[in-house]
N, C-alpha and C positions, 0 to 999 in steps of 0.2 A: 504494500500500500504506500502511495507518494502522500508523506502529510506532511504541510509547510506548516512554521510559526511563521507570521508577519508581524514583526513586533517596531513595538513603537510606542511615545507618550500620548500620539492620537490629540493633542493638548490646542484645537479639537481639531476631530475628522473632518478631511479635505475630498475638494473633488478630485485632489489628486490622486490621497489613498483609495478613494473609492474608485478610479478608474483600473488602479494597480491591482485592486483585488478582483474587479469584475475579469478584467481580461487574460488573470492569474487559473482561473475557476477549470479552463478546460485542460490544465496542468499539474492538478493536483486531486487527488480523491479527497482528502479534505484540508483544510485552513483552516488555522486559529491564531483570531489577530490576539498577538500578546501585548497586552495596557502594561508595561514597564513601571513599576514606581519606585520614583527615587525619595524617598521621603526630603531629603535637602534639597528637590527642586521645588521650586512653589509652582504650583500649574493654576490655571484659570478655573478650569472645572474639576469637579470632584471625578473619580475612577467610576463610581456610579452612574454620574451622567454624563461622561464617556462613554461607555459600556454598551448605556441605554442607545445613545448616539446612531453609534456602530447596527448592533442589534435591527434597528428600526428599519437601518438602511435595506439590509438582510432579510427581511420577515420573508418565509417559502424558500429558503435557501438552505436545503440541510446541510450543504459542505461548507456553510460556515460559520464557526461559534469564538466567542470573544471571553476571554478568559484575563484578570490580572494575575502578576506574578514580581516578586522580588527578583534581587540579584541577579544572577548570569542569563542571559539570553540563552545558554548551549545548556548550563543545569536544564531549564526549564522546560527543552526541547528533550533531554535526556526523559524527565519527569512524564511528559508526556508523548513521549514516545515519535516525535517529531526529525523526519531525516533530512529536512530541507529549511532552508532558511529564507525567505523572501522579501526581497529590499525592490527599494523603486530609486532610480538612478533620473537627476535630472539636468547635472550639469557635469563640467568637468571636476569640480569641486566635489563634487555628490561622491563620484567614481573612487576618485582618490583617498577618500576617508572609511569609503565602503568598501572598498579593495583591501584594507589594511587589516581591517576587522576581520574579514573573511577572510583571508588568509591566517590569521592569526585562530580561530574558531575552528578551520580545519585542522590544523596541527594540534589543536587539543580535544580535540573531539571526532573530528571524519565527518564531523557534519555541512554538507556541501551548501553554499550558497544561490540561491537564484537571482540575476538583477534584470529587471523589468524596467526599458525608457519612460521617463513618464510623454502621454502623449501629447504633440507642440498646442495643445489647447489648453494643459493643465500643467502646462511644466514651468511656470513663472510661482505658481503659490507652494506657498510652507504654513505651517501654521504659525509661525512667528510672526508673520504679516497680516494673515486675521486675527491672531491676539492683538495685533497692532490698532487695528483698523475698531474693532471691539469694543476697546477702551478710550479711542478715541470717537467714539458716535458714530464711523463710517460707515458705509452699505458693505458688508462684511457676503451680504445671504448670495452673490453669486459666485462665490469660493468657494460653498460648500452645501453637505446636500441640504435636503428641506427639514431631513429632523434635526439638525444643529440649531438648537433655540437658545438665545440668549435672556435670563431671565431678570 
């Protein structure tokens, strides 16, 4: 069975991760996006309603369920039995810092990486930019899908 983690702080879900995991789906028997928590980051929304976020996007998709986790990306794949790792690559930047990781995750683990372009319609946002946009009043709702509500 091909089962990816797509992990990430989701900090929140983009139309970018959404496009990475829709176009992921005929690549894998199943996905589980892993919510990452670092307790010393402060994130905008709670893991909760992240979770919910993701979930909603999903509903009638059983190959994919969203799960948080501590520590290691490669524990958590060991944990749940995950042989794939799945990242969305969208610049040169992206590659380079995701190249390092993955290579370093396989040497300790064998667990192989997958990177997926983001596509030139969603590859300018991050969530760093709709937290941006968030906080400051801006029209954040066409970065990301319809269940990301800010309350």
């Amino acid at each position: 069975m091909r089962k990816a983690i797509f992990p990430g702080s989701f900090d929140p879900f983009t139309l970018g991760h959404f496009d990475i995991l829709k176009r992921s789906l005929p690549l894998f028997d199943e996905i589980v996006v892993g919510i990452g928590v670092n307790i010393e980051k402060k994130t905008m929304f709670s893991v909760a309603e992240r979770i919910s976020f993701i979930e909603k996007c999903f509903v009638g998709e059983p190959k994919i369920t969203v799960k948080s986790y501590d520590g290691l990306t490669i524990d958590f794949c060991k944990e749940i039995d995950a042989n794939f790792i799945l990242r969305g690559i969208r610049n040169n930047g992206d590659f380079e810092f995701e190249k390092a990781i993955a290579r370093t995750n396989r040497k300790l683990s064998k667990i192989e990486t997958v990177f997926l372009l983001t596509s030139a319609k969603t590859s300018f946002i991050s969530s760093s930019i709709v937290r941006d946009l968030i906080k400051n009043k801006g029209d954040y709702h066409l970065l990301v899908p319809d269940t990301v509500k800010v309350n």
